[in-house]
N, C-alpha and C positions, 0 to 999 in steps of 0.2 A: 432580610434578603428579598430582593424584588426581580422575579422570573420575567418581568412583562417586559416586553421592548419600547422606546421611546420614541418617540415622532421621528427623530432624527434620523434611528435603527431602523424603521418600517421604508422610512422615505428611502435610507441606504438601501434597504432589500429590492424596492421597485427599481431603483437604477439595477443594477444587480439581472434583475428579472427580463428585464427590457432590453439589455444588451446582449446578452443570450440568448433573447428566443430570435436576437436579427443574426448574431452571430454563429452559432451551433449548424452547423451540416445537417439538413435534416438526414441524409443520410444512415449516419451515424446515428443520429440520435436516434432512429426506428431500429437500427442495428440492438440498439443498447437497451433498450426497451423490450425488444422482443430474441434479447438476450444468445443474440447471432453474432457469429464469431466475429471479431474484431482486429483487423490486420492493423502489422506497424504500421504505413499510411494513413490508417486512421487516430491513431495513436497522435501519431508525430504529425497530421494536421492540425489537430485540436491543440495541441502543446505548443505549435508555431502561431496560431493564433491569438492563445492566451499572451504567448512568449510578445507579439506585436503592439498584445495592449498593455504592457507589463505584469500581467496578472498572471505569468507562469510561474512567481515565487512569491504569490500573493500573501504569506507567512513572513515575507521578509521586509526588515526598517527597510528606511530609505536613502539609507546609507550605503547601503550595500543594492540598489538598485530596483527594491522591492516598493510596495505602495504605502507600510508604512501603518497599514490596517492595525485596528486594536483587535482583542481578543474574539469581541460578537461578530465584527463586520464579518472576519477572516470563517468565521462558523456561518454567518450567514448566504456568505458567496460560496462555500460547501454546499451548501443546503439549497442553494437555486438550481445550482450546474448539477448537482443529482437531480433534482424532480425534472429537469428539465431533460434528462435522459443523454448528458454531458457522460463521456468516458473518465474514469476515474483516475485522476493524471498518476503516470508512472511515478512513485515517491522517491526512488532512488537518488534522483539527482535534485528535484528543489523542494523534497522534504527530510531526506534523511542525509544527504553528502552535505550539501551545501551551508545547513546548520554549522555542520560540523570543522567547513574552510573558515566559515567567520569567525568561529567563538576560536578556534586552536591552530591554523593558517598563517603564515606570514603575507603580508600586505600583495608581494609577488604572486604569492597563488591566489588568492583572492580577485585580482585582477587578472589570472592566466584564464582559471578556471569559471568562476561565475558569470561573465556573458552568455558564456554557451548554454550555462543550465538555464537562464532566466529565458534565454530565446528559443529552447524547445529545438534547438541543432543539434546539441550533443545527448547520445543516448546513454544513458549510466548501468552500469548492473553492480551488484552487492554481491561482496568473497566474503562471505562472512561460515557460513555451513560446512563442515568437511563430513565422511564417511566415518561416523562414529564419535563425530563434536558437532551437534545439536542443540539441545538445549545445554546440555557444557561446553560450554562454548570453550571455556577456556583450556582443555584439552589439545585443541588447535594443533597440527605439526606443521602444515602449510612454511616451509623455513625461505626465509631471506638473509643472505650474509653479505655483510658490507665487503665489496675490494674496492677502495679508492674512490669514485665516484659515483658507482654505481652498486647497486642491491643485487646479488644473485639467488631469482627465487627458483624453487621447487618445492610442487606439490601439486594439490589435486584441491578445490572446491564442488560443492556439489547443491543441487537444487536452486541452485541459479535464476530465477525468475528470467524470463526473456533475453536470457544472456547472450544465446546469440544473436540477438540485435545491437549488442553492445557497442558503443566505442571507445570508453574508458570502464574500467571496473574499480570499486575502493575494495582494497583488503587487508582482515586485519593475517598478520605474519608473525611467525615467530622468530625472534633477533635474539633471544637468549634463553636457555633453559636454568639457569639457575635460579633458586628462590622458588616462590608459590609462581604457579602454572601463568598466573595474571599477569606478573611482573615482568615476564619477557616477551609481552606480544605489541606489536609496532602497527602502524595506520600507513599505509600505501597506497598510493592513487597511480593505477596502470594500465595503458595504454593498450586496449586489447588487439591491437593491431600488430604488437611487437612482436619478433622473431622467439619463438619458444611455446607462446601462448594457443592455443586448442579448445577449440567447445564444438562437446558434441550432446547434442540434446536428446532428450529423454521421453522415450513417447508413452503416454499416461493411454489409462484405460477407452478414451475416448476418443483415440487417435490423434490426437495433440502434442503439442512438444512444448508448451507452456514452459517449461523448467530443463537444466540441463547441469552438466557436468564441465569443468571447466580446468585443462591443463596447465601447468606452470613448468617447462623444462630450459632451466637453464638460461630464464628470461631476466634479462637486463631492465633495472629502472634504477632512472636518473634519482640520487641520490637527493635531490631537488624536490622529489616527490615525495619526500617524508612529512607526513601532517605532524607537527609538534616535535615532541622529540623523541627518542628512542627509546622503547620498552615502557614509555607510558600511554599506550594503545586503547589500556583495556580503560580510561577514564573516560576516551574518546568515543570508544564504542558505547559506554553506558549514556554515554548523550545522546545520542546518535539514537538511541534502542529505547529512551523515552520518547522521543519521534515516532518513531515505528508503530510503537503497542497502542499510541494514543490514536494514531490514521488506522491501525487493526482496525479500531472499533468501529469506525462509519457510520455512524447513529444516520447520515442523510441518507446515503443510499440502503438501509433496512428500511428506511420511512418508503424510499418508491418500491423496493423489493413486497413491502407489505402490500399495495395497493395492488401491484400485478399477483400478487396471491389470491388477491381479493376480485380480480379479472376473471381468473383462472379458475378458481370456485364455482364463479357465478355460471364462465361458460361450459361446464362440466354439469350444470346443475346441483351442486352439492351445497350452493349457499343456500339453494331454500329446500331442498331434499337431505341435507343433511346434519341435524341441527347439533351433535356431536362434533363431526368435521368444523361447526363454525365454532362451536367452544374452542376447540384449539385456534382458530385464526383469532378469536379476542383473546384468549390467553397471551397468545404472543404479541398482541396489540398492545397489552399493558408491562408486558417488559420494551417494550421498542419506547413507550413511553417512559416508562420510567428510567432508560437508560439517557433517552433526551434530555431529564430533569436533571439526572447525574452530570451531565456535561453543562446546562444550564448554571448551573450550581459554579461547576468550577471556574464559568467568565463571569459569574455576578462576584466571585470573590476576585478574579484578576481585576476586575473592572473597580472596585471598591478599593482595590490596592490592599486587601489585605491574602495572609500567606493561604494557599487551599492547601489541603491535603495531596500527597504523593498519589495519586488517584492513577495513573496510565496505565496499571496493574488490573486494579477494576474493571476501567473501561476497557480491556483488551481481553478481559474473561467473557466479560456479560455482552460485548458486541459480537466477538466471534460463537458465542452458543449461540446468538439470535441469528446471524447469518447462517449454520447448519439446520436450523429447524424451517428457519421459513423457506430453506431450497429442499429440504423433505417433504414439507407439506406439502409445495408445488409439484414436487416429484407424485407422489401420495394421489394426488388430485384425478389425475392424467391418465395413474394407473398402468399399463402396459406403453401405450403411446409416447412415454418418457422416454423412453429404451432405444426405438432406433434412430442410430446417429451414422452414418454414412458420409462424409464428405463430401464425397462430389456431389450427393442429394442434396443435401443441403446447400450448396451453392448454386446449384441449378434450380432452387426455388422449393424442393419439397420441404412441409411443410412451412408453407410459406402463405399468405395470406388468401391468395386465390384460388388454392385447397381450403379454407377454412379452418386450419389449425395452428395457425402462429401460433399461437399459446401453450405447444406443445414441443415448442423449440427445446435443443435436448438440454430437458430440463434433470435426468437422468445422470447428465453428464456434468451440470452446473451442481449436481448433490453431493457427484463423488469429489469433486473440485473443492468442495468448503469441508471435506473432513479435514485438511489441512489447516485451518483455521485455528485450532486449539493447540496447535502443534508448536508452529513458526512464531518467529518473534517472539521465543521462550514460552515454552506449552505451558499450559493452562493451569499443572497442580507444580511446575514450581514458582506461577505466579502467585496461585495462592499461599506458598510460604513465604514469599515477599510482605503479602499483605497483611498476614498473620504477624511478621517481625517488625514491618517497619509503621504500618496503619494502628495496627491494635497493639504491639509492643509484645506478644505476646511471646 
């Protein structure tokens, strides 16, 4: 097994490298860096410019209107647009929806829907969470029932990432309760504009609305918008959710997270005053690497053509513990200064560079944000009986 990359992979990365640092908004990219809040605008410019050079579904053949990357390229244009302090594209629509139109789709949705995602126009959000179906997902009551043309849903999703930004939402529904709880749940792609539909978000400890709640009364969707066929949902979402666990893990942006840790230390004084504090930042240096090796690993086997291991389980334990510790640490570092988060301050420049304490951006508030992280995308201990049954057989 050979970790090294080839003249070809390096010379790909310098393209890569070069086109981002003309392209990226410095903006932004100082935003992202110094871990200041980040508006839809910012979002959705970075997404329409990927979107212009094709590279907003840079995961995708080229068949479907993507670049067509293998395994490394696709990791390694990850890995520029983090270090380069690139926002980290919304996945809902060209990493976890749009998988999902190709592989189980009719050729019609395919062509309705995948322009929008690849150009960074249409905003996506995920029905996937209700009140009390979390990691069980498949509890779900979320109901849709067919009349004639169209699905009549009701229900309630919740934790909605950016959903009110949305303008379509995928969700999985329930079309039938007979049988085991799996068997009757369906794939709906829904128009959040529709008459019935409601989001109201949900404001977190740090004043934010990051996440929300999301209405269904009595909302019409064209029967048209059925992915696949009915009450075989839940094989859809399991595709869909090897997506997910795998972009959880992020091994690029913990490599820049690490470095600003390593910023943060220094301007604190604690890198060379505190020689326990820097135990812990190499500690976690050699998990941030050994999870890179982990992911190395699974493209030298894509790459080789032979089969890896069911590993997105892995990657999605051992990446989201390293993202809560290294936004502790930073939190940790700072000490008090973490804490206050004010909005309007923060928009109007405090702690902002010309105070002297960027590095103090509310990093308090970026701590409480990743205890989510073990949670979502199927928590963390029943990933590990995933891996327990299906990795080690056990």
């Amino acid at each position: 097994m050979d970790l090294n990359f080839t003249a070809e992979e390096t010379a790909f990365r310098q393209q890569i490298r070069d086109w981002v640092r003309v392209n990226l908004p410095a903006d932004i990219s100082h935003k992202v860096h110094h871990a200041l809040h980040l508006t839809r605008d910012d979002h959705q410019r970075w997404a329409r410019i990927l979107g212009k050079q094709g590279w907003l579904g840079w995961g995708w053949p080229k068949e479907h209107g993507g670049p067509g990357w293998n395994a490394v390229q696709k990791h390694l244009f990850e890995e520029e647009c983090a270090l380069a302090g690139a926002p980290r594209v919304m996945p809902f629509g060209p990493v976890m929806v749009a998988p999902v139109i190709m592989a189980f789709g009719s050729r019609e949705q395919q062509q309705r829907f995948l322009p929008g995602i690849a150009s960074g126009e249409v905003w996506w959000s995920q029905g996937y969470s209700e009140p009390g179906s979390g990691s069980d997902l498949a509890s779900l009551k979320c109901k849709a029932e067919r009349r004639g043309d169209y699905y009549i849903v009701n229900g309630q999703k919740t934790w909605t990432t950016m959903g009110q930004y949305g303008d379509w939402i995928f969700c999985l529904v329930r079309t039938s309760s007979e049988g085991k709880p799996q068997l009757g749940i369906s794939f709906l792609l829904i128009d959040m504009k529709s008459p019935g539909v409601t989001v109201r978000p949900i404001t977190m400890l740090d004043g934010g609305q990051e996440v929300n709640e999301v209405w269904f009364d009595n909302v019409e969707v064209p029967a048209d918008q059925l992915i696949g066929e009915e009450n075989k949902g839940w094989t859809y979402a399991k595709h869909l959710l090897s997506h997910e666990r795998t972009n959880i893990a992020d091994v690029n942006r913990a490599k820049r997270e690490l470095e600003r840790l390593k910023k943060i230390a220094k301007a604190e004084g604690l890198w060379d005053g505190d020689p326990r504090f820097r135990d812990q930042i190499a500690l976690l240096e050699v998990d941030v690497v050994a999870l890179e090796m982990m992911v190395l690993r699974v493209l030298s086997a894509e790459k080789s053509g032979k089969q890896s291991l069911d590993v997105a389980g892995l990657l999605k334990i051992r990446g989201s513990e390293i993202q809560q510790r290294y936004s502790e640490l930073m939190m940790l570092a700072v000490g008090p200064f973490a804490l206050p988060f004010v909005k309007e301050a923060m928009e109007a420049g405090w702690q902002g560079e010309h105070v002297g304490a960027a590095h103090c951006a509310p990093l308090a508030s970026t701590y409480f944000n990743m205890r989510k992280t073990t949670i979502y995308g199927g928590s963390n201990e029943v990933q590990r009986n995933i891996v327990a049954q299906t990795v080690l057989g056990s």
